[in-house]
N, C-alpha and C positions, 0 to 999 in steps of 0.2 A: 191477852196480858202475858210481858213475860217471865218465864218461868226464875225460882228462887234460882237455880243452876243457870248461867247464862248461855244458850242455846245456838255454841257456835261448833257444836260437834252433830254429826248425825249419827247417833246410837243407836246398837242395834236391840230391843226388847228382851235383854239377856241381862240375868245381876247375880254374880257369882259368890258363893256363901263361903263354898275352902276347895281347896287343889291339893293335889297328891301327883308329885311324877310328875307326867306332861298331859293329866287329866284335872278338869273344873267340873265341880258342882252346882248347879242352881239354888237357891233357897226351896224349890219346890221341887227335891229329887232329881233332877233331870241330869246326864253323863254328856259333857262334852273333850272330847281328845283333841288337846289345845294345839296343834298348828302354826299357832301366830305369836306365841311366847311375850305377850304382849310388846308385840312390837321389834321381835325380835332381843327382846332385853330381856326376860325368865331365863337367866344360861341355866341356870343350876334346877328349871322347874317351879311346881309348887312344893310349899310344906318341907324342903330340902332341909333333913334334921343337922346338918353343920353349922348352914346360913341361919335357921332360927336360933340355935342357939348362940353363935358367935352376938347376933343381933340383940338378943333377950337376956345378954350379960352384958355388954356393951352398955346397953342402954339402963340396967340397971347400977351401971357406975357414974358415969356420966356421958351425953351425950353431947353436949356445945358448948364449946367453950371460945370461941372465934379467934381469928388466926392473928389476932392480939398476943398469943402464947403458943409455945411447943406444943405440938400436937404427934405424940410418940405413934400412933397408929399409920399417920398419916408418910413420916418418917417413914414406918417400917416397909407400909404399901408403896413409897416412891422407888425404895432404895430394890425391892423385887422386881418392878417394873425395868430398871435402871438395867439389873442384872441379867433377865428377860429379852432383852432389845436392844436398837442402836444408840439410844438414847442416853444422856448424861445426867437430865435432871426433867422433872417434873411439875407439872403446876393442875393442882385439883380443884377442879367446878363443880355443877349440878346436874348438867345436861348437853346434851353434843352440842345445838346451838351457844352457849357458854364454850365449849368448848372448840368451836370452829371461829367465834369471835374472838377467841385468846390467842388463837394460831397465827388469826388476819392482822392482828394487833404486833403480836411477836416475831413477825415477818417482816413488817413494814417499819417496824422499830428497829428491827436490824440491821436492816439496810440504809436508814436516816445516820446510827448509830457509827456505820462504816463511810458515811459522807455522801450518802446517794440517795439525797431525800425526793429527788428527782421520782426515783424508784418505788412507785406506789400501786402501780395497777397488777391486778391477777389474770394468769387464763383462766379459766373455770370451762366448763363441758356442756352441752346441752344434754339435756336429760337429769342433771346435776339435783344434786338439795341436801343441803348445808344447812337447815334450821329456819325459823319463823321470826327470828330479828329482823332490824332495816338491812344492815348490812349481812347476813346471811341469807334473807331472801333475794338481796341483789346476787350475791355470790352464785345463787341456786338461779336467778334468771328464767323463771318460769313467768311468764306473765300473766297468766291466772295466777297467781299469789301474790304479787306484785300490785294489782290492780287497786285502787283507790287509796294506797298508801303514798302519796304525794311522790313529791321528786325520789327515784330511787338513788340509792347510797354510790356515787361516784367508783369510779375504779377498777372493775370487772367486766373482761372479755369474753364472749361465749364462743366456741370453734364446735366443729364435731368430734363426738370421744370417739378414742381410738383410731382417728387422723393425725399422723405423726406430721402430714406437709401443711397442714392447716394450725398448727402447732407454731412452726419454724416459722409462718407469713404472720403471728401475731405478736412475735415477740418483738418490740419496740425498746425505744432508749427509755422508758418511762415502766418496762416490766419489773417486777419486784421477784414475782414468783408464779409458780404452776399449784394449781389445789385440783386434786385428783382421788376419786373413791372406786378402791381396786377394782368394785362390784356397785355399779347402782341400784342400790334397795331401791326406792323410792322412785326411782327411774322406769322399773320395770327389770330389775335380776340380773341386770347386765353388766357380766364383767369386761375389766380391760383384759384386750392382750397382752398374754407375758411378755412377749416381745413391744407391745406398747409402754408399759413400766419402765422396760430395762431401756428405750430410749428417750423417754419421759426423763429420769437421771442424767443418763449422759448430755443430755441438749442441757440442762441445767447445770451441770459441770463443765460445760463449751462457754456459755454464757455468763455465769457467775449469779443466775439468779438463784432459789432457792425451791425444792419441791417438798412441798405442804401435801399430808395424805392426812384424808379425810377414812378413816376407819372406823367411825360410829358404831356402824353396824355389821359390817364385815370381822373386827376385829374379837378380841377375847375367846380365841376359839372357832369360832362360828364355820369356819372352812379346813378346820383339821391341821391349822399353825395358828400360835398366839396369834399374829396378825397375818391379813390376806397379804399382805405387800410380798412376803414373804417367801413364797411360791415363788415368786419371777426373780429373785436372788439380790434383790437391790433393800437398800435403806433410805429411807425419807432424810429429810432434816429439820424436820416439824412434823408433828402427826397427833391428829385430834382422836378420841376414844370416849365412850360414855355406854348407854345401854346396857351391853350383857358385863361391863364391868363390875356393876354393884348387885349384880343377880337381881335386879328391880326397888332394889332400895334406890334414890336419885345420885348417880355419881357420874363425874366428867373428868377429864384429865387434855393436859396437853403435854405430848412428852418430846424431848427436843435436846438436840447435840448443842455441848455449851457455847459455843461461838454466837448462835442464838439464841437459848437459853437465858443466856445474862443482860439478852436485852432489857431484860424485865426487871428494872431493878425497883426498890421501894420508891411507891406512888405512884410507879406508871399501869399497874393491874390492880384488882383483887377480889374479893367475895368474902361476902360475910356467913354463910353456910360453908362455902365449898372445903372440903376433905376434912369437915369433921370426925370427931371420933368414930360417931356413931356408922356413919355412910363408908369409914375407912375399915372399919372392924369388918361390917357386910364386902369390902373390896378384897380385904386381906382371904376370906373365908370362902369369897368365887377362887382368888388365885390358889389356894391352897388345892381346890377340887383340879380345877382346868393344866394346873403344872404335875399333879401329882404323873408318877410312870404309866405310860399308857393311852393316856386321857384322851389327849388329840390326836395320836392313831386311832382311836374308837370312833372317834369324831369322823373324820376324814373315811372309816369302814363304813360306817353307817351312809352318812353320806352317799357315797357310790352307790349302792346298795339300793337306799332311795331314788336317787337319779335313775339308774336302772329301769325301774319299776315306773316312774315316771314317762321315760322314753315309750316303755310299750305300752302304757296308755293315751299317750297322745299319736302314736300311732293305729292303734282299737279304737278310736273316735276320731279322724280328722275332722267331722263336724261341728266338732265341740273344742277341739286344742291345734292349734299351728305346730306348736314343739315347746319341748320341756328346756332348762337354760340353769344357769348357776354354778355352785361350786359349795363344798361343803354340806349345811345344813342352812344354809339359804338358796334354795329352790322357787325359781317359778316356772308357772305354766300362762305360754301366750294363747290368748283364747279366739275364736273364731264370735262365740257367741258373745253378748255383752258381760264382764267380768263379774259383774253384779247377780246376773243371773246363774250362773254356776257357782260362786261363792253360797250363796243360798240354797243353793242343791246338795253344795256338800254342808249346810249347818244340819239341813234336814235330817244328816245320815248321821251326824255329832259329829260332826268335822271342823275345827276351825280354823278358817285359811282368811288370810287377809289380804286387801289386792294392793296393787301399784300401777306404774306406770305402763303405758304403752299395752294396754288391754291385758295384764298379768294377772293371773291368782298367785298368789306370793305363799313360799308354804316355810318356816321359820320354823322348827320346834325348838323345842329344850334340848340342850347337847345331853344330858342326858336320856333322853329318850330312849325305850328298850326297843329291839326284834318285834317283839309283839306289837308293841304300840304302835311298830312301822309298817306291820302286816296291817294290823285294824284299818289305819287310817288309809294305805292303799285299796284295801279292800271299800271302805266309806269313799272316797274317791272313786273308784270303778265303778260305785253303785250309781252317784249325783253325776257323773259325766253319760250314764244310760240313762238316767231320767233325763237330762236336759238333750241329747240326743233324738228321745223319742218324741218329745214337749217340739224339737226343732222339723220332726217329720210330720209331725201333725200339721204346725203350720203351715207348711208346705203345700201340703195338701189340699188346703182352705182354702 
C-alpha cells in the first residue's frame, strides 16, 4: 500500500527536530554536522537569529498578497540584486527550475521580439541539470530523468562542457542561446574553465546570440563572489538563481540586462507565490549577511582551507577517493568506491555529505560555517574514508 507521503524520494531514516550553525538534531538526541545545507540552499545555516527574525516579523504582518499589487519587499530585494550585478531588472519565483524556465522563456521571447523567431534552440552541456520540469529536464538531457515522460521538450542541444570546438560546430541559424552553470552541482562538482566562460561570452558576442547562466547553486556566495560567473570576469545576459537565495525559505529569481528583460512584458510570465513578501523579507535578510564587509572573503578562506584538507585526504586514501574538485564551499570528492557507500561512512561519523554526479560525494556547507566545524567534519571525513578503506581490504582478501 502506498504510503500517505508519495514515495518518489528515497530517504535517508534521519528527521531533524532544530539546527544550530551548520549543526541538526534528531528528535532522539543525536548531533549531525550538516555538509549538505540542504541541498546546498541553508546559506545562512540553521536557527540563523537574523533570518528568523526578519521571517517571524514578516510573517507576522502579512505574508501574500500576490503580484496583483506592489510588493515593497520584493522592490527592495530586486533593486539590491540590480546594484550587486550585471543585471538591470528582476523577475522573482520559487525555485531554480521556475527559475531556469523564466530564463528559457525570456531568451526565446527576446529574440522572437528582435524578429528572429527562427531563433529557438539552446546549447546546454552534458552533465548539465536545470530542474525537474518538461522543458528543463530537456534542457538538463539526462536520460535517466527523461525517461517515460513522453516526447521530450523540443529545442536543446547537448555538446561537451568545457569544449569551446564543440560549442562553435553547434551553433546553427536556429540557436537562440548558450545555458551554462559555472560549476556543475548536480553533475558531479565540476567547474568550467575560466577561460571557458570568458569564451563562452565572446562566441555569443561574435554570434548575436545570448548567454543564459544557470547559478542555482553556485551563486549567492557559495564560491566566495555573489556569483561564480564572477571569477572568469565576464557577465551573463540572463542568469537564473534560487536556493541559498532565500536561506531555505523557497525563493528563485531571474535577473537579466533590459534589452531582455523587457521581453517579459504583462501576460507573457508570472507566479502566483513568487517574491512575496514573506520569501522576499527571508531574501532581503540572506543579502543583508552575504553582502555585509568581509563575508565573501570569509567564504572564499574557508573554502581553500577546506579544499586543502580535502586534497590530502584523497591522497591518504587513493582507495577510497580519485581527487577532491570545486571552488568555494561547493566541494566534491570523486570516489573510487561506490558514492553510497562512503556517504554512509561519513553519516556514521555525524557527517552530512550528499552525492552527485559522476561517483561524487558532494560536501556544501553553510557559508557560515566556523574553523571548528571544518576541523570536525575533516576529521569525520578522515575517520569514514578509513573505515570504508579497511571494509575495501577486507574484501579483497575474500
Amino acid at each position: 500500500m502506498i504510503s500517505a507521503l508519495l514515495p518518489n524520494y528515497a530517504r535517508a531514516d534521519l528527521a531533524f527536530e532544530r539546527g544550530e550553525g551548520a549543526w541538526l538534531w534528531t528528535g532522539d538526541g543525536r548531533r549531525f554536522l550538516d555538509f549538505g545545507s540542504g541541498i546546498a540552499t541553508a546559506s545562512l545555516g540553521h536557527g540563523h537569529p537574523h533570518l528568523v527574525k526578519a521571517i517571524a516579523e514578516q510573517a507576522a504582518k502579512v505574508m501574500h498578497t500576490s503580484n496583483l499589487y506592489r510588493i515593497p519587499q520584493a522592490e527592495r530585494l530586486a533593486q539590491r540584486l540590480v546594484d550587486a550585478t550585471f543585471a538591470d531588472s528582476v523577475f522573482f519565483c520559487n525555485s531554480g527550475a521556475e527559475a531556469n524556465e523564466g530564463m528559457i522563456k525570456m531568451m526565446r521571447r527576446a529574440m522572437s521580439d528582435a524578429g528572429k523567431e527562427e531563433r529557438y534552440r539552446f546549447i546546454c552541456f552534458e552533465g548539465a541539470f536545470h530542474g525537474r520540469t518538461l522543458a528543463t529536464l530537456a534542457a538538463t538531457g539526462n536520460p535517466h530523468y527523461l525517461h517515460g515522460f513522453g516526447p521530450v521538450v523540443e529545442g536543446f542541444d547537448h555538446v561537451p562542457f568545457n569544449n569551446m570546438n564543440a560549442v562553435r560546430d553547434a551553433i546553427g541559424p536556429n540557436t537562440a542561446g548558450i545555458i551554462v552553470e559555472p560549476i556543475q552541482g548536480e553533475g558531479g562538482v565540476r567547474p568550467a574553465d575560466m577561460q571557458f566562460l570568458r569564451d563562452l561570452r565572446a562566441v555569443c558576442d561574435e554570434y548575436g546570440i545570448i548567454l543564459g547562466m544557470d547559478e542555482v547553486q553556485s551563486g549567492m556566495g557559495r564560491t566566495g563572489k555573489l556569483f561564480a560567473h564572477e571569477w572568469a570576469g565576464i557577465t551573463p545576459d540572463v542568469m537564473s538563481a534560487a536556493k541559498g537565495i532565500g536561506g531555505g525559505f523557497p525563493l528563485g529569481a531571474v535577473l537579466a540586462k533590459e534589452q531582455f528583460a523587457k521581453a517579459l512584458v504583462p501576460g507573457t510570465h508570472g507566479t502566483t507565490y513568487g517574491g512575496n513578501p514573506l520569501a522576499c523579507a527571508a531574501g532581503n535578510a540572506v543579502m543583508d549577511v552575504v553582502t555585509a564587509p568581509g563575508f565573501l572573503e570569509e567564504v572564499d578562506r574557508k573554502g581553500r582551507k577546506l579544499r586543502a584538507e580535502l586534497d590530502a585526504i584523497a591522497k591518504e586514501f587513493p582507495t577510497v577517493f580519485v581527487d577532491a574538485r570545486g571552488m568555494g564551499l561547493l566541494l566534491g570528492m570523486k570516489c573510487v568506491l561506490p558514492q553510497g557507500q562512503v556517504q554512509a561512512a561519513c553519516v556514521a561519523e555525524g557527517l552530512m555529505a550528499i552525492t552527485a554526479g559522476d561517483n561524487v560525494l558532494r560536501l556544501a556547507p553553510p557559508l557560515v560555517v566556523t574553523d571548528s566545524d571544518l576541523d570536525q567534519a575533516v576529521a569525520m571525513l578522515r575517520r569514514a574514508a578509513s573505515a570504508c578503506a579497511a571494509t575495501a581490504v577486507k574484501a579483497a582478501a575474500q
